[in-house]
Each structure stands twice: as structure tokens, then as C-alpha cells.
C-alpha positions in Angstrom: 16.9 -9.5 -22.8 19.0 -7.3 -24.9 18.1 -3.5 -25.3 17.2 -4.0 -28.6 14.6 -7.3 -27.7 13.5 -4.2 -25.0 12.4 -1.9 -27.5 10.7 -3.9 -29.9 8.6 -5.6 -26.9 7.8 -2.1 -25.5 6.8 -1.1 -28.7 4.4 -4.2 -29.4 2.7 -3.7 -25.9 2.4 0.6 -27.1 0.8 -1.0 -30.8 -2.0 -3.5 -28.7 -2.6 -1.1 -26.3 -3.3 1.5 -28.9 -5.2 -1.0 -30.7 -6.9 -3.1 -28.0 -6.8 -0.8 -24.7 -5.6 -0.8 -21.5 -6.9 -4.5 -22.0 -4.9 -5.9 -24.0 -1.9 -4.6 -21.7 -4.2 -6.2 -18.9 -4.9 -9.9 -20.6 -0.6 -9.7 -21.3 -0.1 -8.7 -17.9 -2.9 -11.6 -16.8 -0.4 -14.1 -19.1 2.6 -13.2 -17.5 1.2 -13.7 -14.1 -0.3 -17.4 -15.0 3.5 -17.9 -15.8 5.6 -16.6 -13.7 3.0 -17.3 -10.4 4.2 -13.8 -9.4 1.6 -11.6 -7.7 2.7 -8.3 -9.4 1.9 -8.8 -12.4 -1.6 -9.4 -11.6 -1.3 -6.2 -9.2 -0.4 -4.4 -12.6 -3.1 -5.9 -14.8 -5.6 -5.0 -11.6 -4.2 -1.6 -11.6 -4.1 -0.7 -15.4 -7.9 -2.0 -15.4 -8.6 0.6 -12.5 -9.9 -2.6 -9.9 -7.0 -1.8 -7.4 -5.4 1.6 -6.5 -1.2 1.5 -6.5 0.3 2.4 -3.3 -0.2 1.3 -0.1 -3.5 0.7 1.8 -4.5 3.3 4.3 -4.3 1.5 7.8 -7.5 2.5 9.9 -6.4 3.8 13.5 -9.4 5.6 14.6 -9.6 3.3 17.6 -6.2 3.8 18.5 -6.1 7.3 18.6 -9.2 7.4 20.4 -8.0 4.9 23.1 -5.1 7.5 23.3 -7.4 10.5 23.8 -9.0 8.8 26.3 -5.8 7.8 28.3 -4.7 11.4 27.9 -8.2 12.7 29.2 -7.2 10.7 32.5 -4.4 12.3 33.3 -1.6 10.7 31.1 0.7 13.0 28.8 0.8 12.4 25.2 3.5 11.1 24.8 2.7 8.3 27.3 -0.8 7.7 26.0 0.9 6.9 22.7 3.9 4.6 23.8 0.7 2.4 26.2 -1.2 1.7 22.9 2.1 1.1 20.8 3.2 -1.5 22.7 -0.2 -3.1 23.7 -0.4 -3.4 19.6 2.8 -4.0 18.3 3.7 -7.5 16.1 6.6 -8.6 14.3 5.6 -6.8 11.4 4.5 -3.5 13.5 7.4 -2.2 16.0 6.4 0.0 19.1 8.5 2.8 17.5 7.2 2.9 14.2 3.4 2.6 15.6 4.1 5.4 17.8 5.4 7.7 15.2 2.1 6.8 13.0 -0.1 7.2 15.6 2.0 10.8 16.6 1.4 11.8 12.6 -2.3 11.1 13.3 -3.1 13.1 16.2 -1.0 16.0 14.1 -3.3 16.1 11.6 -6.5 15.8 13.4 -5.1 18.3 15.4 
């Protein structure tokens, strides 16, 4: 698509959105999606609509941290507490060192 092809869709999208609302962005957005079979676009459409929130989901450790209270409450230090309940819940997709470091920003902030 050329700069020029660029412009004159951004500016069609500006002119139904001005005209239509965020829907109209949203049903294109819907299109595109039904298209291309590529999930993002429907994130977008979601997004612009307000039915999902952009960024990344907020991963819910409370057991975790309390499981490492609880280790440290018997004797183990902190950092210790924390590398047990890394490893006994790391995957493929969450490594012992980057759990630890979450669950180390966690106890920070609840202090």
C-alpha cells in the first residue's frame, strides 16, 4: 500500500468514525478479522468497543506469595521461599527465574 493509498484509507476510517462511532471503526475492524482469520483485529474491534482492556492480564499470585510466607514463617529465608515455589511452578512458558523475579516484585509491593 503506497503512502498515498495510506492516507486516503486513514482518512475514510477518521470520516465513518466521525460519522458512525467507534462502531463503525469496530464493524471494519470485525471485517478485517473475518478476512484475514487474525485474532488482532478482533482484539482491536473488542478494545475500541470498551469489551476488552489493552495490555496484558494481571496474573493472580496470591497463593503463591502466600505459600512463600508461609515457608518463610518456618524458618526458610526469602530468597529460598521464593526459588521452592518458582520451581515447583515453572512451565515452558514460565521459567523459574522470571517467576522468581515476579513473585520478588510482589512481596515488594505488599511490603
Amino acid at each position: 500500500m503506497t503512502d498515498d493509498a495510506a492516507t486516503r484509507l486513514f482518512q475514510a476510517l477518521l470520516a465513518a468514525r466521525r460519522a458512525g462511532g467507534d462502531g463503525t471503526l469496530g464493524d471494519a475492524l470485525d471485517m478485517l478479522a473475518g478476512a484475514t482469520k487474525e485474532g488482532r483485529y478482533q482484539f482491536a474491534s473488542n478494545v475500541i468497543r470498551g469489551g476488552a482492556k489493552a495490555g496484558r492480564h494481571r496474573l493472580d499470585d496470591q497463593a503463591e506469595i502466600e505459600e512463600i510466607r508461609r515457608l518463610m514463617d518456618e524458618g526458610h529465608s526469602r530468597g529460598a521461599a521464593i526459588g521452592i515455589v518458582a520451581r515447583a511452578n515453572a512451565s515452558p512458558a514460565a521459567t523459574v527465574e522470571s517467576l522468581a523475579r515476579r513473585y520478588r516484585g510482589r512481596l515488594k509491593k505488599a511490603g
